[in-house]
C-alpha positions in Angstrom: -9.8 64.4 -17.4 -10.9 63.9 -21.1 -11.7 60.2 -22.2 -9.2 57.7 -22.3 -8.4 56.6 -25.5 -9.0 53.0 -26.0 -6.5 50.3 -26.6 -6.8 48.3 -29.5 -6.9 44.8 -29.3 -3.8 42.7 -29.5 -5.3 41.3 -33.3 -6.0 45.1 -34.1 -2.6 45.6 -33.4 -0.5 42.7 -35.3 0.3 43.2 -39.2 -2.0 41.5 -41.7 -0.8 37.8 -42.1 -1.0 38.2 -45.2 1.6 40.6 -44.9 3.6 39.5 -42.8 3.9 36.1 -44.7 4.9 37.5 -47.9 7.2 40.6 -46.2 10.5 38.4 -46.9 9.4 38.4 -50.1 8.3 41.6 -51.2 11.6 43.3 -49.8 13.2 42.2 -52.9 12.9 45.2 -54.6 11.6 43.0 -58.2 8.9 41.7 -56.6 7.3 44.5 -54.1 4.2 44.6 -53.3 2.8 45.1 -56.7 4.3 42.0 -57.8 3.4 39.9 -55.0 -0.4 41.1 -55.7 0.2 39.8 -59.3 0.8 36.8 -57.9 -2.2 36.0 -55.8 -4.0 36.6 -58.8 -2.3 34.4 -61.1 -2.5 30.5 -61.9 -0.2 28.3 -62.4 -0.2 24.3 -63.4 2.3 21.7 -62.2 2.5 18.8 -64.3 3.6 15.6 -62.6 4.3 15.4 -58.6 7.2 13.4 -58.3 10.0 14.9 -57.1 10.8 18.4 -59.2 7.3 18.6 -59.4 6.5 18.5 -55.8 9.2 20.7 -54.6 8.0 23.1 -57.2 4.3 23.5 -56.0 5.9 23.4 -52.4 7.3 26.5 -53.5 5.1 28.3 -55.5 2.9 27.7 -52.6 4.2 29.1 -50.1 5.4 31.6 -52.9 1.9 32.9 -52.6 0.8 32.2 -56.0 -2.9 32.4 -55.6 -4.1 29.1 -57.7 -2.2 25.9 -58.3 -3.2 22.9 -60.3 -1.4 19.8 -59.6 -2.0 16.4 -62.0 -0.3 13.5 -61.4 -1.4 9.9 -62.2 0.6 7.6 -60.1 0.5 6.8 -56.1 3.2 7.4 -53.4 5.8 4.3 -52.5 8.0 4.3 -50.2 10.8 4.7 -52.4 9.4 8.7 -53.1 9.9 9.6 -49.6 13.9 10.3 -50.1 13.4 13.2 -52.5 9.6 14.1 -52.9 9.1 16.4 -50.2 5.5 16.9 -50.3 4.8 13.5 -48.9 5.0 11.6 -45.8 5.0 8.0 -44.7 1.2 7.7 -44.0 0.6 8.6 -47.7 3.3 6.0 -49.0 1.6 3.5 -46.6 -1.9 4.4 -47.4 -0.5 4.5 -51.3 -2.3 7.9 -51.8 -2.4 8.8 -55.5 0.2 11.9 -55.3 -2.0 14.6 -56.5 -4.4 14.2 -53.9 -1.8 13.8 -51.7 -0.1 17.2 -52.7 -3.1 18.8 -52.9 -3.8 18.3 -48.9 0.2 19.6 -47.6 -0.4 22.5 -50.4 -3.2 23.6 -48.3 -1.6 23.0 -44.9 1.6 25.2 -46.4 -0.8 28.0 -47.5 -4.4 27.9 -47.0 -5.2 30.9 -48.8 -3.7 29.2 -52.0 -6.8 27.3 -54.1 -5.2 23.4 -54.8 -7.0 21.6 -57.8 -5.9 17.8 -58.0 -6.3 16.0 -60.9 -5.4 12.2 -60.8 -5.2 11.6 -64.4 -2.9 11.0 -67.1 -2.1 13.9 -69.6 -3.4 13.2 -72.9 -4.3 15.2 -76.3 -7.9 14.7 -75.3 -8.2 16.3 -71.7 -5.2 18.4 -71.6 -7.2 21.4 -72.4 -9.9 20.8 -69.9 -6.7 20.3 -67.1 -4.8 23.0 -68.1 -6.2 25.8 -70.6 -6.9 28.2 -67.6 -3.5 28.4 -66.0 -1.0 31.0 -66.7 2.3 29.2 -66.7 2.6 25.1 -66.8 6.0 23.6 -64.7 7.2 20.5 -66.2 7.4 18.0 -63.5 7.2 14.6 -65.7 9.1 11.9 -66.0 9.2 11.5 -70.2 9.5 13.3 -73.2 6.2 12.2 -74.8 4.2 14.5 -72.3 7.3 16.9 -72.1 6.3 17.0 -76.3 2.9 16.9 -76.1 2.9 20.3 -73.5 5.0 22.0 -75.9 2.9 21.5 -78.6 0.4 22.7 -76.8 1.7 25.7 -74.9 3.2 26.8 -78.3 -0.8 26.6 -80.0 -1.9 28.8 -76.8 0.8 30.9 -76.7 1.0 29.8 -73.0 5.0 29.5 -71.3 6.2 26.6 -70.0 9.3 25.7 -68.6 10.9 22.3 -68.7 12.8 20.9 -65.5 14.5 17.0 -65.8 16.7 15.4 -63.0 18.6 12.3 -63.1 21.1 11.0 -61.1 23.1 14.3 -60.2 21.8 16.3 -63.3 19.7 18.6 -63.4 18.5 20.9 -66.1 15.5 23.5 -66.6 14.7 25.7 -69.9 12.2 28.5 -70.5 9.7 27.8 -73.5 7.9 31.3 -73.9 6.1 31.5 -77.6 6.3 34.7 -79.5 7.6 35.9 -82.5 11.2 35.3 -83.2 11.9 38.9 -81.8 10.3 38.2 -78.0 10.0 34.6 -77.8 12.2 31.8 -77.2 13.1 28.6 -78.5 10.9 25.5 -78.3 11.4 22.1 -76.7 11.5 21.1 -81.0 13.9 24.0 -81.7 16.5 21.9 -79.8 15.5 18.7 -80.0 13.2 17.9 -83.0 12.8 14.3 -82.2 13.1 12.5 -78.9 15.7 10.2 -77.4 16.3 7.0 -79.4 16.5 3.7 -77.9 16.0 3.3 -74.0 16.7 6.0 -71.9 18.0 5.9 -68.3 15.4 6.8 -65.5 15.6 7.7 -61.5 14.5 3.7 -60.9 17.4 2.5 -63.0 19.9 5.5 -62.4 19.5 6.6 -59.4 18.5 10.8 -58.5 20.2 12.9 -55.5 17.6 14.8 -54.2 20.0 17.5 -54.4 19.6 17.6 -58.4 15.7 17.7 -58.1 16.0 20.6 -55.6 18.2 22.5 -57.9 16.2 22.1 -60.6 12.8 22.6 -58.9 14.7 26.0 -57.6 15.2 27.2 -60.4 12.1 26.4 -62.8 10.2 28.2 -59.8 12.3 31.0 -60.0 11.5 32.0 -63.2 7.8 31.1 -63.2 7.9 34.1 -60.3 9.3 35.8 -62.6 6.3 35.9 -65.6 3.9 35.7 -63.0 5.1 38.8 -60.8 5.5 40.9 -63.8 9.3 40.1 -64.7 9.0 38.6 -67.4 12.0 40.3 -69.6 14.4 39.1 -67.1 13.6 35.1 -67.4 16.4 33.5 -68.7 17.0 32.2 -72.5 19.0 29.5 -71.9 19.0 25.6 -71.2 21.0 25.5 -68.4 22.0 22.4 -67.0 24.3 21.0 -64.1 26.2 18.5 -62.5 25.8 19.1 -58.6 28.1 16.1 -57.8 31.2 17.2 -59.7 29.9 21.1 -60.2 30.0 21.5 -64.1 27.6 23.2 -65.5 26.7 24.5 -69.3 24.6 26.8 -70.8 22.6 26.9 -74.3 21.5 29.9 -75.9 17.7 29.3 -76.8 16.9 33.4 -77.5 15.8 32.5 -81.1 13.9 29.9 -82.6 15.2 27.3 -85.2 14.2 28.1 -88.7 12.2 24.9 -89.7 10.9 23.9 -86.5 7.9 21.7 -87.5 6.2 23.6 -83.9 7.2 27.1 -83.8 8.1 27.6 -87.1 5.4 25.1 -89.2 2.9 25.1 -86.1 2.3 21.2 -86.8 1.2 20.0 -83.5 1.2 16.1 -84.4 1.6 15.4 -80.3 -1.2 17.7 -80.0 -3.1 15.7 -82.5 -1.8 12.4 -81.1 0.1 11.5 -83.6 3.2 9.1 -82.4 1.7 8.3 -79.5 2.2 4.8 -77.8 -1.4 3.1 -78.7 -2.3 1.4 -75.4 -5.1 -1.1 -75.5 -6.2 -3.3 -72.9 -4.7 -7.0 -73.9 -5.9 -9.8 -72.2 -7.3 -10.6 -68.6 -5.2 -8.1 -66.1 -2.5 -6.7 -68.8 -2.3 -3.8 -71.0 0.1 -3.4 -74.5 2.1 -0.2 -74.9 3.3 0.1 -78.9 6.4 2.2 -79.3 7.3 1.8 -82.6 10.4 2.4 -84.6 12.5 2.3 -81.0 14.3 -0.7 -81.5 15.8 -2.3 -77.8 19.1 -3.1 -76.9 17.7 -6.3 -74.4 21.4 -6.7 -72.9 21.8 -2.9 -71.8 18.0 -3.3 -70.7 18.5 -6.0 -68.7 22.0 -4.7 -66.8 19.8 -1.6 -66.6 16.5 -3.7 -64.4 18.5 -6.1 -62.9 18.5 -4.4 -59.6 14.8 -4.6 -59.2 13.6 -7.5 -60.4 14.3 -10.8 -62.0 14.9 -10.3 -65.9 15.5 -12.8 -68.5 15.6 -12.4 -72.6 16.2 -13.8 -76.0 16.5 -12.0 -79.5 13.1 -11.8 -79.1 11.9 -10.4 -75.9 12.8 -9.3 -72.6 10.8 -10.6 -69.2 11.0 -7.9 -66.2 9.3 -8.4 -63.1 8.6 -6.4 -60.8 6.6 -7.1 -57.3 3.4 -8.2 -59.0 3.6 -6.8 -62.1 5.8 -8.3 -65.4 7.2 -6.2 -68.2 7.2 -8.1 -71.4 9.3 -6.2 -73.9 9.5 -6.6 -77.8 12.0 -5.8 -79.6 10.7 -2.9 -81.3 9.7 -1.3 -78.0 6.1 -2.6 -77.8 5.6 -4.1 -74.3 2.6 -6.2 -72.6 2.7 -4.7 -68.7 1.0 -8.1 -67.1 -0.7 -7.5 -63.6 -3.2 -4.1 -64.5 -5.6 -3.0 -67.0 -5.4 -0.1 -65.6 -3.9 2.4 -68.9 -1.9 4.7 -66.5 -0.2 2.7 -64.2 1.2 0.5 -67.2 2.5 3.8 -68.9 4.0 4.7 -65.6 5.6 1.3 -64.9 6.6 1.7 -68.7 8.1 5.1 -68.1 10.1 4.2 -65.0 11.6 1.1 -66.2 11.8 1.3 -70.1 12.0 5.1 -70.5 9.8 7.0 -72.9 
């Protein structure tokens, strides 16, 4: 009798895990395999891990998308734990800041995926430093100021972005991809040239399903796979929004850009350049002063707005919010004095949760 052939080991004979992890994936016939390799080569930035933001790195990590940055500057609470699904009750105990905290379930969900954490706050100054390598950016914020400042920015690269919002049972998402007026896309400006006046309502004064932020997160993610694995011509050019509670929905053409816009059109990056923004200065023992000026504040829709978290009082002049062990003192041209920090981005988050910017 000739040799016996010898049996390979049980490891020799299961499929790469690589492969089999992705196989799901790359039997949709616009991804394949070729696809799937563009997207273990390809980088992608997530800016803010709250909830669309975390769901979307969940995703694009497990996705397979080979490098992820996630920046964030806030911590977990407890109150995250009902729609931010990358966190647990050890990190809203331990009051993790949530990029570090998404940065060690991102490697737990895929460990071949390379995590970056930045705990910062996105400003004109270091926004090229966090973000000028990656590929595509994913809006995850909470407030049109950075929303502006990363279109001014991915419009000067020539980078795409994609914007994602969720509020109460809304939720929306919009491609920005810059080109000429032939192949690109509207810009954040295109459609909205200047931001929301006045206060604006926010998941700590209106509520959010955690429905909504999945849908959106869903979506945005979607067509990020879409650039990334080579797709690009079939990302939608549209703001498309919906109401998952009632089940309306709408769609905006945004195929062309608006002649005029002062980004696309002008390429006058005044976010980029910081113009606009809310000067923050230290004021004071423990307290820091945001200035928003030219919003003026209705203080009586304000204070129906707070008055489930927090004793609030006012006069023509000012509004008093507090709020555990911090105290919102609000002007009425929007500047406000966030007593109980001097840290700079924990006062603009307070200041974006309950006052809206």
């Amino acid at each position: 009798m000739g040799d016996a052939v010898p049996t390979p080991a049980l490891e020799d004979r299961q499929p790469s895990p690589n492969l089999e992890r992705y196989s799901r994936q790359t039997l949709f016939m616009p991804m394949g395999r070729s696809g799937q390799q563009r997207l273990a080569a390809a980088h992608a930035a997530v800016v803010g891990c709250g909830a669309t933001g975390a769901a979307a790195a969940a995703l694009l990590a497990r996705a397979g998308v080979g490098r992820l940055t996630v920046l964030d500057r806030d911590f977990v609470e407890w109150s995250n734990l009902q729609r931010q699904l990358l966190f647990t009750e050890a990190d809203a105990a331990e009051a993790l800041p949530k990029a570090e905290a998404a940065r060690r379930r991102l490697k737990e969900i895929n460990a071949d995926v390379q995590v970056t954490a930045h705990v910062a706050d996105l400003t004109p100054g270091n926004i090229d430093a966090l973000l000028g390598a990656a590929d595509i950016l994913l809006d995850g914020t909470d407030n049109f100021e950075t929303r502006y400042l990363l279109n001014d920015f991915a419009v000067e690269r020539g980078t795409p972005w994609i914007y994602a919002a969720a509020i109460g049972s809304y939720a929306a998402t919009m491609n920005i991809v810059p080109g000429t007026a032939e192949n690109g896309t509207a810009c954040l400006a295109c459609l909205f040239p200047e931001p929301p006046g006045g206060t604006v309502e926010t998941c700590d004064t209106a509520g959010i399903l955690n429905t909504a932020v999945n849908v959106a997160a869903s979506l945005q993610v979607t067509e990020a796979l879409k650039y990334l694995s080579g797709n690009a011509a079939a990302m939608r050019r549209t703001l498309w929004s919906m109401d998952v509670w009632t089940g309306e929905h709408a769609e905006i053409a945004t195929g062309r850009t608006r002649t005029g816009c002062r980004v696309c059109g002008d390429r006058d990056f005044v976010h980029l350049r910081g113009e606009g923004r809310p000067h923050i200065t230290l004021c004071g023992r423990n307290s820091v002063q945001i200035h928003e000026h030219a919003r003026p504040i209705d203080f009586e829709s304000l204070a129906a707005r707070l008055q489930p978290h927090g004793p609030v009082r006012f006069n023509g002049l000012m509004l008093r919010f507090q709020h555990g062990e911090h105290t919102l003192n609000v002007f009425a041209d929007g500047r406000t004095v966030v007593q109980g920090t001097s840290d700079a981005a924990r006062a603009r988050t307070l200041y974006a949760r309950f006052i809206g910017s």
